[in-house]
C-alpha positions in Angstrom: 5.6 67.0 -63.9 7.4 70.2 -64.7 11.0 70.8 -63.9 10.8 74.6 -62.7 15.5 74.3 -63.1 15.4 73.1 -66.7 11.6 73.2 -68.1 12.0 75.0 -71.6 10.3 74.9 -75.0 8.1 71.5 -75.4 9.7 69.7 -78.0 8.8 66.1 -78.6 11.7 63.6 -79.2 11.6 59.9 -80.4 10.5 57.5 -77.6 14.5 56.7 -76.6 14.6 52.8 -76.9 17.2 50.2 -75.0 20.6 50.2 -76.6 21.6 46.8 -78.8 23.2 44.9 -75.4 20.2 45.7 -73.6 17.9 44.5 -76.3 19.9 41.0 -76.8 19.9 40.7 -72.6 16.2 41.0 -72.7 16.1 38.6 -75.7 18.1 36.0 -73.9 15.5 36.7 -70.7 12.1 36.1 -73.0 13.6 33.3 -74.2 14.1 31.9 -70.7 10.6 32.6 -70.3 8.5 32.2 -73.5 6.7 29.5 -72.2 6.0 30.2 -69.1 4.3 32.7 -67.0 6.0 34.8 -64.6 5.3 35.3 -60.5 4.2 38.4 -58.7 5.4 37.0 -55.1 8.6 35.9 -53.4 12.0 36.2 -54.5 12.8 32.6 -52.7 11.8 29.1 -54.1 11.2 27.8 -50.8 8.1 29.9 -50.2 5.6 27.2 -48.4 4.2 29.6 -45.2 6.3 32.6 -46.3 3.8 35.4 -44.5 2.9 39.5 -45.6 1.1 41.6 -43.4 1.7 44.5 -46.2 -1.5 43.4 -48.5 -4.0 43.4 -45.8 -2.4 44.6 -42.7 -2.2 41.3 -41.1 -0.7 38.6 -41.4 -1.6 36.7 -44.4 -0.6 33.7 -46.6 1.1 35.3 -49.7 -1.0 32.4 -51.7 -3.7 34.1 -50.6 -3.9 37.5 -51.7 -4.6 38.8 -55.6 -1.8 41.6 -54.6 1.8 42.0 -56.1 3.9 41.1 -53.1 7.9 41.2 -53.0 9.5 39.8 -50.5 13.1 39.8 -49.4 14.6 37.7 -46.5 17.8 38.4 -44.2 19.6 35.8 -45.8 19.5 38.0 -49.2 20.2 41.3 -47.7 23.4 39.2 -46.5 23.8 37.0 -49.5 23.8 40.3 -52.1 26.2 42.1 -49.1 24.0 44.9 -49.4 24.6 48.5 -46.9 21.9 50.8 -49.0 18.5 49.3 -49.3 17.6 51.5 -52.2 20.5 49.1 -54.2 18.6 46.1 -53.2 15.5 47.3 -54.1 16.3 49.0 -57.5 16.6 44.9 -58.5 12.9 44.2 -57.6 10.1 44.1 -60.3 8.5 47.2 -60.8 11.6 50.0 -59.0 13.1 52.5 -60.3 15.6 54.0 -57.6 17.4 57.4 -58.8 20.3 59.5 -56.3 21.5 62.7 -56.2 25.1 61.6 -55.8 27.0 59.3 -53.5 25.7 57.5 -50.5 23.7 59.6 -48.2 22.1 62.3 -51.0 18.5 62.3 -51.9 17.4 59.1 -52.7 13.7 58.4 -54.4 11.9 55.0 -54.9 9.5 55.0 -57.4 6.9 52.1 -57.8 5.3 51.3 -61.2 6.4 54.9 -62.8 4.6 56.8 -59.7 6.0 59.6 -57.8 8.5 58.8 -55.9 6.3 60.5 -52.8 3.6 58.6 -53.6 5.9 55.3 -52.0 4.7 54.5 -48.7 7.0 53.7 -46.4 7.0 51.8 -43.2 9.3 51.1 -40.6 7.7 48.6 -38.2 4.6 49.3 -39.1 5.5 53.2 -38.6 4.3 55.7 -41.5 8.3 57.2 -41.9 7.5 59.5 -44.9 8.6 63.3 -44.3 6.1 65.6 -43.0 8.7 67.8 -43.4 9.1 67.6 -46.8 7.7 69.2 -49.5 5.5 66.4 -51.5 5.8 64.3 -47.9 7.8 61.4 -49.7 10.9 59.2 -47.4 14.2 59.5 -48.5 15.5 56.1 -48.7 19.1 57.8 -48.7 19.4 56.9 -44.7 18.0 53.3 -45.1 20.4 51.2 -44.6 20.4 47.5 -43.7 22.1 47.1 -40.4 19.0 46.2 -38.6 16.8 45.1 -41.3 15.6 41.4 -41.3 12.9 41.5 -44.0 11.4 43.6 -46.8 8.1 43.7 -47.9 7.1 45.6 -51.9 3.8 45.8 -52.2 3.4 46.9 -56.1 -0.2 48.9 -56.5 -2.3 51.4 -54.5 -3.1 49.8 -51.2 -4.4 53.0 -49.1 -7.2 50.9 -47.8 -5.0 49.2 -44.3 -2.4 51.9 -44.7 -4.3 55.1 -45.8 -2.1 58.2 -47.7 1.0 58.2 -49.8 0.1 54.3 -51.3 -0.3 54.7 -54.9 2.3 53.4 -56.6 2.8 51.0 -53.6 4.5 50.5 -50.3 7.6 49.6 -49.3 7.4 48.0 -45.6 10.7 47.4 -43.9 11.0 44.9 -40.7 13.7 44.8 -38.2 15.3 42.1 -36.6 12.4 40.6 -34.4 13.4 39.2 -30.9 14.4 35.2 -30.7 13.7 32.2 -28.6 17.5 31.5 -27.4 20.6 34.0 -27.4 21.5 34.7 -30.6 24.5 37.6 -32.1 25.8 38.6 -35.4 28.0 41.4 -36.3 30.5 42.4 -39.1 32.6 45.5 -40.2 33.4 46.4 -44.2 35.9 48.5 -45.5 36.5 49.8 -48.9 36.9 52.4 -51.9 36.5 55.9 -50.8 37.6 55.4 -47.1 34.3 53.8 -46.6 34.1 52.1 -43.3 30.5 50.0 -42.3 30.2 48.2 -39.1 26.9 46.9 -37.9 26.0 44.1 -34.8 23.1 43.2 -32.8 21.5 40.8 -30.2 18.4 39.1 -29.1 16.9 36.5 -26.7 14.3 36.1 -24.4 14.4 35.3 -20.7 10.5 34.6 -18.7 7.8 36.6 -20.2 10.5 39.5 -21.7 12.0 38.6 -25.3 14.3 41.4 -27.1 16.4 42.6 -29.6 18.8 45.6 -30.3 20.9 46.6 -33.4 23.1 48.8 -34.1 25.5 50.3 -36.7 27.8 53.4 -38.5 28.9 54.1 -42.3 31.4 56.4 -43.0 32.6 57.3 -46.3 34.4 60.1 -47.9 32.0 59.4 -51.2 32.4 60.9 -54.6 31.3 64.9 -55.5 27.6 65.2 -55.7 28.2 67.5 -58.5 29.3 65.2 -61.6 32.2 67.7 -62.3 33.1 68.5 -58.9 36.6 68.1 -57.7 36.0 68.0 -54.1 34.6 65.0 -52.4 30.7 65.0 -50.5 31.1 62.3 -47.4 28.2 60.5 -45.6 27.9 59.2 -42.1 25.5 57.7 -40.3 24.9 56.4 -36.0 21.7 53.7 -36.4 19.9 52.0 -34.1 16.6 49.7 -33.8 15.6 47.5 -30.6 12.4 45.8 -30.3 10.9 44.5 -26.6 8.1 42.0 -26.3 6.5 41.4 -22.9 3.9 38.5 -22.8 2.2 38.9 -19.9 0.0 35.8 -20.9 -0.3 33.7 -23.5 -2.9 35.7 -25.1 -1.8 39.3 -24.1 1.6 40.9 -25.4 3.2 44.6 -24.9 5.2 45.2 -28.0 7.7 48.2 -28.2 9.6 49.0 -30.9 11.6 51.6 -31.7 14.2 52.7 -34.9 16.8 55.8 -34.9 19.2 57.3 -37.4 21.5 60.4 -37.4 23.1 61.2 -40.6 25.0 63.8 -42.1 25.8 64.8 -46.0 27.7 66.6 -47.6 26.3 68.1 -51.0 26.6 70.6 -54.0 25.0 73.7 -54.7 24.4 76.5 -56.5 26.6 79.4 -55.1 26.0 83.2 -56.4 26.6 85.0 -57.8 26.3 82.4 -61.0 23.5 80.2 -59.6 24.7 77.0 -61.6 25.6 73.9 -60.4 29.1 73.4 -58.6 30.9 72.4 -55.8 30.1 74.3 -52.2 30.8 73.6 -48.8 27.1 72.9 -48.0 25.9 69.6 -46.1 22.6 68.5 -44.2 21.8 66.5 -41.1 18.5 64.3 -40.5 17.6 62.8 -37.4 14.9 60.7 -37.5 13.0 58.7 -34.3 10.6 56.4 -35.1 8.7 54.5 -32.3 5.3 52.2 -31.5 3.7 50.7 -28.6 1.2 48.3 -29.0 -1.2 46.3 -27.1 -2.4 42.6 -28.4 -4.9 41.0 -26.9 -6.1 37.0 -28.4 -9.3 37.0 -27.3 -11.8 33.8 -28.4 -9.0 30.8 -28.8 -7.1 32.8 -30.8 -10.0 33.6 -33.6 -10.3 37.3 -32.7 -7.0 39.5 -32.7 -6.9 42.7 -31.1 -4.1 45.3 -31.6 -4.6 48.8 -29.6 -1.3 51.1 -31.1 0.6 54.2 -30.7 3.2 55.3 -33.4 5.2 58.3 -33.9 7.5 59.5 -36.0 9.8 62.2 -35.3 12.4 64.3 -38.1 14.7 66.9 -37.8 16.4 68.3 -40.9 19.2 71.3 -41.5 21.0 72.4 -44.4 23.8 74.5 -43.5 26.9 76.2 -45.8 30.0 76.8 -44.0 30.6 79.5 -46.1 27.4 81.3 -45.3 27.6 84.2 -42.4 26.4 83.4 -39.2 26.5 79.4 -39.2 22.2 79.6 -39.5 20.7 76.9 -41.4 19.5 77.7 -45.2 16.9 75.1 -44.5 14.9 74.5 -41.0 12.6 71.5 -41.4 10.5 69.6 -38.0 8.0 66.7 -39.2 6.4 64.8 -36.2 3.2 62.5 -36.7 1.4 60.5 -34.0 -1.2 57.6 -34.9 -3.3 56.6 -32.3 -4.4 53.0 -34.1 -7.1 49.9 -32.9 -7.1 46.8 -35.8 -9.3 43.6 -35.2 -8.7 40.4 -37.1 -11.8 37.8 -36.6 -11.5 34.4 -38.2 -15.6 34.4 -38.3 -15.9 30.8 -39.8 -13.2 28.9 -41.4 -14.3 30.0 -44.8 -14.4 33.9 -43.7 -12.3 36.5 -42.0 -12.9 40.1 -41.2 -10.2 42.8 -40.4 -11.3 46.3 -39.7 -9.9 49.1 -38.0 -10.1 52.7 -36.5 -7.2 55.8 -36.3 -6.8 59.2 -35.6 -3.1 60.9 -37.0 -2.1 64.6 -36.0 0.8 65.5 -38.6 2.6 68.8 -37.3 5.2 70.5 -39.2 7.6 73.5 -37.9 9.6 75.7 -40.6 11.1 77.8 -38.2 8.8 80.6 -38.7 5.2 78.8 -38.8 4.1 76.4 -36.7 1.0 74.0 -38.9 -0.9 70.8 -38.3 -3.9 68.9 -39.0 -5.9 65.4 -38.1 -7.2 62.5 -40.1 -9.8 60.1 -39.0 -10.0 57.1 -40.7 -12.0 53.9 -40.5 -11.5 50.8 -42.6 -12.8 47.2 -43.3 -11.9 44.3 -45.3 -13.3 40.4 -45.5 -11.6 37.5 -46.9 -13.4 34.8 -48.0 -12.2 31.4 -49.3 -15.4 29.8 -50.2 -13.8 26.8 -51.7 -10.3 25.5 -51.6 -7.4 27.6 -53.7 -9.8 30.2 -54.3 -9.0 33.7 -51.6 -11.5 36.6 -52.7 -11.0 40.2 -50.3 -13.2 43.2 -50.8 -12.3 46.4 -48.7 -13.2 49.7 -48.3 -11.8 52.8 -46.3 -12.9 56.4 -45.2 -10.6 59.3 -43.9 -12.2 62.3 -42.4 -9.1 64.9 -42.8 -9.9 68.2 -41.7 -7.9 70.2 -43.8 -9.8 68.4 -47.2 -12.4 66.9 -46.1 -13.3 63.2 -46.7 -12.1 60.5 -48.9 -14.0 56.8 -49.6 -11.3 54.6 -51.4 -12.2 50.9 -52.7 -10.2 47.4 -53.0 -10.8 43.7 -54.1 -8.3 41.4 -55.0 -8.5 37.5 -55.8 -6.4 34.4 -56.1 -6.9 31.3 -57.2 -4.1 28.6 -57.1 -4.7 25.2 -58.9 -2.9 21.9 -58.0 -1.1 22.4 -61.2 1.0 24.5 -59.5 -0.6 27.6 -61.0 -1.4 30.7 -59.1 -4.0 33.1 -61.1 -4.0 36.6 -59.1 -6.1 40.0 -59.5 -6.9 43.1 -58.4 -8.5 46.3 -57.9 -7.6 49.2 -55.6 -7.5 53.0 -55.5 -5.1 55.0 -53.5 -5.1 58.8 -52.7 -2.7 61.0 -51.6 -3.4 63.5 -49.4 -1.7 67.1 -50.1 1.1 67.9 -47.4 1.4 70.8 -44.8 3.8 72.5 -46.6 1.6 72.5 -50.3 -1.1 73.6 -47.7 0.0 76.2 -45.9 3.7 77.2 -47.5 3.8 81.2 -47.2 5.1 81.9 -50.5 3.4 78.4 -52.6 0.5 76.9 -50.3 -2.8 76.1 -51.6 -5.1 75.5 -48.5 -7.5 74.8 -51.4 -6.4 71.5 -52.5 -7.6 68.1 -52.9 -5.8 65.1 -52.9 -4.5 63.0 -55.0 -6.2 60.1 -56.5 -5.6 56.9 -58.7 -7.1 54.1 -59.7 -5.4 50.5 -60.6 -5.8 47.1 -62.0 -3.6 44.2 -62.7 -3.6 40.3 -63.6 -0.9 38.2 -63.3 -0.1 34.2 -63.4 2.3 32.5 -61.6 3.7 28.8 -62.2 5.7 26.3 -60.4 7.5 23.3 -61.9 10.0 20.8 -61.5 9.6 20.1 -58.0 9.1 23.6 -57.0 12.6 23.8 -58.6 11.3 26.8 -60.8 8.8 29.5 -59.9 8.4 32.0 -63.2 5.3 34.7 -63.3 4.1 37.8 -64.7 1.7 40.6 -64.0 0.1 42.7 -66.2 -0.6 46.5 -64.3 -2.6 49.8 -65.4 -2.7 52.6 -63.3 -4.5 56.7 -64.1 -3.7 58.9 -61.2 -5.8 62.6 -61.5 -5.4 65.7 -59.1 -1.6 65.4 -58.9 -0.6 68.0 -57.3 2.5 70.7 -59.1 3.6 74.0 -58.7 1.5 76.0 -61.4 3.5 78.6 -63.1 0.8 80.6 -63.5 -0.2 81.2 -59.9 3.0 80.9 -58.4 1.6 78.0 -55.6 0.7 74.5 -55.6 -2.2 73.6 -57.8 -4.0 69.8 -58.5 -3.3 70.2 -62.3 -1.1 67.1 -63.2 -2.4 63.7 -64.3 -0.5 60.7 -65.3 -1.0 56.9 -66.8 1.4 54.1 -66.2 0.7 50.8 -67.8 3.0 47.7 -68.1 4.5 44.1 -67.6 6.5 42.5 -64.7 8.3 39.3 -65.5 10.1 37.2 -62.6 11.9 33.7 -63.0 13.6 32.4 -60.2 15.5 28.6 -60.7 17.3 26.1 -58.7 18.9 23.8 -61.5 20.5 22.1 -58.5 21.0 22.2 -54.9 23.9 24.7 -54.6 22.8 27.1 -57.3 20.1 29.6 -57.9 19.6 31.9 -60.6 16.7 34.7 -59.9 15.7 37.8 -62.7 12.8 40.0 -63.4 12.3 42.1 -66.0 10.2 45.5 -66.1 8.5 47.4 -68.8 6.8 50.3 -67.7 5.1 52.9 -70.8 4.1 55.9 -68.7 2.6 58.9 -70.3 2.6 62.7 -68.5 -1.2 63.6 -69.3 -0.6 67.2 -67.9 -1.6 70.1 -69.8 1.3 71.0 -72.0 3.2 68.0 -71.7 0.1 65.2 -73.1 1.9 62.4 -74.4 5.7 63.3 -72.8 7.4 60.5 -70.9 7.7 61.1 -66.9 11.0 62.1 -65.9 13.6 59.8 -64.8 11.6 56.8 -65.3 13.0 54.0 -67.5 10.6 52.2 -69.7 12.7 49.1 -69.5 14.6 47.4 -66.8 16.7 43.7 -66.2 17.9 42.0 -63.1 19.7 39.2 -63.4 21.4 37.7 -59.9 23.2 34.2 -59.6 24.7 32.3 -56.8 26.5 29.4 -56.3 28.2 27.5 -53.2 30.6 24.8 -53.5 30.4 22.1 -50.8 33.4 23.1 -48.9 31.4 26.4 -48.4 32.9 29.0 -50.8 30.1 31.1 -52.6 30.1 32.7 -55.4 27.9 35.6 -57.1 26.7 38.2 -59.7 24.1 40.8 -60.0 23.4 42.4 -63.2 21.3 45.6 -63.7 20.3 47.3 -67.0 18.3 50.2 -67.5 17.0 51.9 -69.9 17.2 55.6 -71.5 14.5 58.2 -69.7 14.3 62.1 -69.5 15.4 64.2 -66.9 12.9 66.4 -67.4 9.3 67.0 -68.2 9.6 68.6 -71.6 11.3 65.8 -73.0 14.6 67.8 -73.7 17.2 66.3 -71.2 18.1 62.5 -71.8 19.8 60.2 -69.5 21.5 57.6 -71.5 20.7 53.9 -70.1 23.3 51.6 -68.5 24.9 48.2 -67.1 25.9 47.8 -63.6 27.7 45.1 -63.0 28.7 43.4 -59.0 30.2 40.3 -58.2 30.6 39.4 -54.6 32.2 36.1 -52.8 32.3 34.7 -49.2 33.8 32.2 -47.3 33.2 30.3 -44.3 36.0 30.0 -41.6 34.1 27.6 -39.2 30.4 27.8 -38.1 30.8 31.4 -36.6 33.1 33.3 -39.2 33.5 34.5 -42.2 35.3 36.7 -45.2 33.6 38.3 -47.4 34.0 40.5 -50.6 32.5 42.5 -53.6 32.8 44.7 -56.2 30.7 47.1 -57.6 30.1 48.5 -60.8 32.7 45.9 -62.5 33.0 47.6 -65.3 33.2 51.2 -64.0 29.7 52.3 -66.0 29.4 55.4 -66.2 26.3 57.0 -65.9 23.5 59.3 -64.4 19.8 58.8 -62.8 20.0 62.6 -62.3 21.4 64.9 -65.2 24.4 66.4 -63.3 24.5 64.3 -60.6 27.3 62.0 -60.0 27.4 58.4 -59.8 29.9 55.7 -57.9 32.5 54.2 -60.4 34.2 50.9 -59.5 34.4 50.5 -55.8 36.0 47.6 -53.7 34.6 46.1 -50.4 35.8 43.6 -48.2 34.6 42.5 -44.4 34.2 39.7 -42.0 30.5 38.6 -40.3 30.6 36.8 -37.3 27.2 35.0 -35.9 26.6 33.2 -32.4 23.6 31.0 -32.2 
């Protein structure tokens, strides 16, 4: 897309290609791989019943959906020691994670070279992207992974169960889910730059009521957003989830859940009377409230699942400067959406099951001067059908009456096929839209209530195979995408126009092997060739997206409980820009980490990040963390 700060003369440079130590460590990868194929699903061996409700909005076998699926357990978050869930992701298949500084700045996910607002993200089954925002994307900057219990990266357009925002996929985060008996766990970090984390939480059941509640708080002093800065932007965050079940019978359950964050950032600007890039005294706040009730009703022994739903989400965002007159926010940003949902699941026969579903969401936003709003309608229908055994097949179809564009029809089948091999042959077909936000709508200076939303179209095939005893689990998947009527700020008419197009095409490679009990060695490797097909730019590559990336994570425990591990990123060069005339070089980040038991309830634990103290940019003048050391204790009551 254009880059209104640095867009200049279109000059087309050499495709930038992996330097020589990237190029031997994806050598030494294909060679792991060469004969094998390489898997689309879990990042655990052990994935017998492992369970998405991201591919078709319910819960569903991952061996039975044609759909890329990630998923990511507790045990990882805790076994990589990971606070930001953008790090944790940015070593999945298919990511690209870029910052705008320390911890806390603007953070983007992008999935399969797309837009970094076209990630849908949920929270509990939430919609948590901005309505506040510009092109309505999340900022994964105020993620963190105090109260997460499971991740769910679903690669491809999936707007039929989830509607807007899904086409380059979604990325559906889970909190801790209440437990049978009492259980606790807790631990507190501290580390480089005066960072402090501390995060606990709690959850049992007693009669009908089951709960949970976590809780934690970062605070750092960071590193200066601006990569020459002198003076230091901190981060700090309050968080909170809690989750209530009430089963008033065995077939009917209240379920409440609810997630809140309050952060503030420091951050660089550009101060007159220059207008460049440079240290200020400038820093935002975001709180965010995101909440759903929901009534399920098992109706039929079980075979037809009811879910009646209310969701909101709720953001508040300021930018201030302390050296500004008056202490008024620069920036005055209110997002609130509420989703009034009903989802059945019907297990028809045993060979066929039909999920469909009905929603109305108002999306309001408030800019301090304007107040704007809209509504979307939506029905949707899929059917699953495993006519004979191995062999999943789902065709789906969704509508969304929005009465600011009009209405949208959007398509999906997906199929898989396992074989007793061990083999796992997956497919699919979707299209996802985007719809255009309130502020490209109706913006005073830039809106466009004119617009139509975003579209794209995607296929992929991928193989998956497991051998030795389930011992080793390699696959790969094979993705095209075309998106059409993105939407960019046209130069020529000063507002929001759908004149962008794009086309991402490319190979995901996993491995994941456990040469013996205590040892596991996991990678994936990514090559995404993504083309800007805009007028102007035909045939640039998108900005900030890396054709190539490497993950390489192993772990080891020795029997009297010590663990050992290391992760090992590499990326490739990209622009930062969409005339192809600012390069960001790639890089190697390095962490190793360690813990060890004291007992069955405690214990120590360590890392260090960036080993080699890389340094590097995902945003041309942004900074990045050098070598940083953390160290903490966990403690867990079961």
């Amino acid at each position: 897309m254009r880059d209104r700060l640095t867009d200049g003369a279109h000059t087309r440079r050499p495709r930038p290609c992996l330097g020589q130590e990237h190029v031997k460590f994806i050598q030494w990868l294909a060679a792991s791989t060469a004969l094998l194929a390489v898997p689309a699903v879990a990042q655990d061996l052990d994935r017998d019943g492992d369970i998405t409700v991201t591919a078709s909005g319910v819960a569903q076998d991952v061996d039975t959906t044609g759909q890329a699926v990630t998923i990511i357990d507790r045990e990882t978050i805790e076994q990589r020691q990971t606070v930001a869930l953008s790090d944790l992701l940015q070593t999945t298949p298919g990511i690209t994670v870029t910052r705008n500084g320390g911890l806390g700045t603007n953070t983007a996910v992008r999935i399969r070279g797309a837009e970094g607002d076209q990630t849908l993200t949920l929270i509990d089954g939430v919609r948590v992207n901005d309505p506040s925002s510009p092109g309505g994307g999340f900022d994964f900057a105020n993620l963190l992974s105090a109260s997460v219990e499971r991740v769910e990266v679903l690669r491809g357009p999936n707007s039929v169960p989830w509607g807007s925002q899904a086409i380059g996929g979604v990325v559906n985060v889970i909190t801790r889910r209440p437990t049978e008996g009492l259980q606790a766990r807790g631990n507190v970090e501290y580390g480089d730059m005066d960072t402090l984390f501390a995060s606990g939480g709690v959850s049992g059941s007693s009669g009908i009521i089951s709960g949970s509640l976590s809780g934690g708080y970062l605070r750092t002093d960071g590193i200066s957003a601006y990569d020459r800065g002198t003076e230091r932007d901190g981060y700090r965050q309050y968080g909170a989830s809690g989750r209530v079940e009430v089963a008033f019978a065995p077939n009917i359950r209240l379920d409440l859940r609810g997630y809140w964050a309050d952060s503030r950032t420091d951050l660089d600007g550009f101060p007159a009377p220059a207008f460049t890039f440079a240290d200020t005294n400038e820093y935002s706040t975001a709180q965010e409230l995101y909440g759903y009730a929901g009534l399920n009703a098992d109706l039929l022994d079980g075979r037809f699942r009811n879910v009646v739903a209310f969701q909101i989400a709720d953001i508040n965002r300021d930018n201030f400067d302390r050296d500004a007159a008056g202490g008024e926010p620069q920036f005055f940003g209110r997002g609130r959406s509420e989703r009034y949902t009903y989802k059945g699941d019907f297990q028809a026969l045993e060979q066929v099951r039909l999920v469909a579903g009905v929603e109305h969401e108002t999306t309001r936003y408030f800019d301090g001067v304007g107040r704007f709003s809209r509504g979307v309608t939506s029905v949707w229908g899929e059917v699953i059908v495993t006519p004979v055994e191995g062999l999943a097949v789902t065709g789906a179809v969704r509508h969304d009456d929005d009465d600011a564009f009009g209405g949208n029809t959007t398509f999906a089948a997906n199929a898989a096929y396992t074989l007793p091999t061990g083999t796992t042959l997956r497919a699919s077909y979707a299209e996802g839209f985007k719809a255009p936000t309130l502020y490209q709508l109706y913006d005073g200076f830039s809106g466009n209530p004119d617009l139509d939303p975003e579209t794209a179209k995607s296929w992929d095939a991928g193989i998956e195979q497991r051998l030795i005893g389930d011992q080793l689990v390699a696959s790969a998947t094979y993705f095209n995408r075309k998106t059409r009527n993105q939407i960019d700020y046209d130069l020529l008419t000063f507002s929001y126009s759908n004149i962008a197009r794009t086309r991402a095409e490319g190979v995901e490679i996993g491995l994941v092997m456990r040469p013996v009990e205590r040892f596991t060695v996991s990678g994936s490797y990514t090559h995404i060739a993504n083309e800007n097909r805009s007028a102007g730019f035909v045939g640039n590559d998108l900005a900030r997206r890396p054709e190539d990336t490497v993950s390489m994570s192993a772990d080891y425990r020795f029997p009297f409980g010590l663990a050992l591990g290391a992760t090992v990123l590499v990326v490739g060069d990209s622009f930062d820009n969409a005339a192809n005339t600012v390069r960001l070089d790639g890089y190697t980040l390095t962490n190793i980490r360690a813990e060890l038991p004291l007992g069955d309830r405690f214990s120590l634990y360590g890392r260090v990040e960036n080993l080699f103290d890389a340094d590097y940019r995902t945003v041309a003048n942004y900074g990045t963390i050098g070598r940083a050391v953390y160290g903490g204790v966990r403690v867990k009551f079961d």
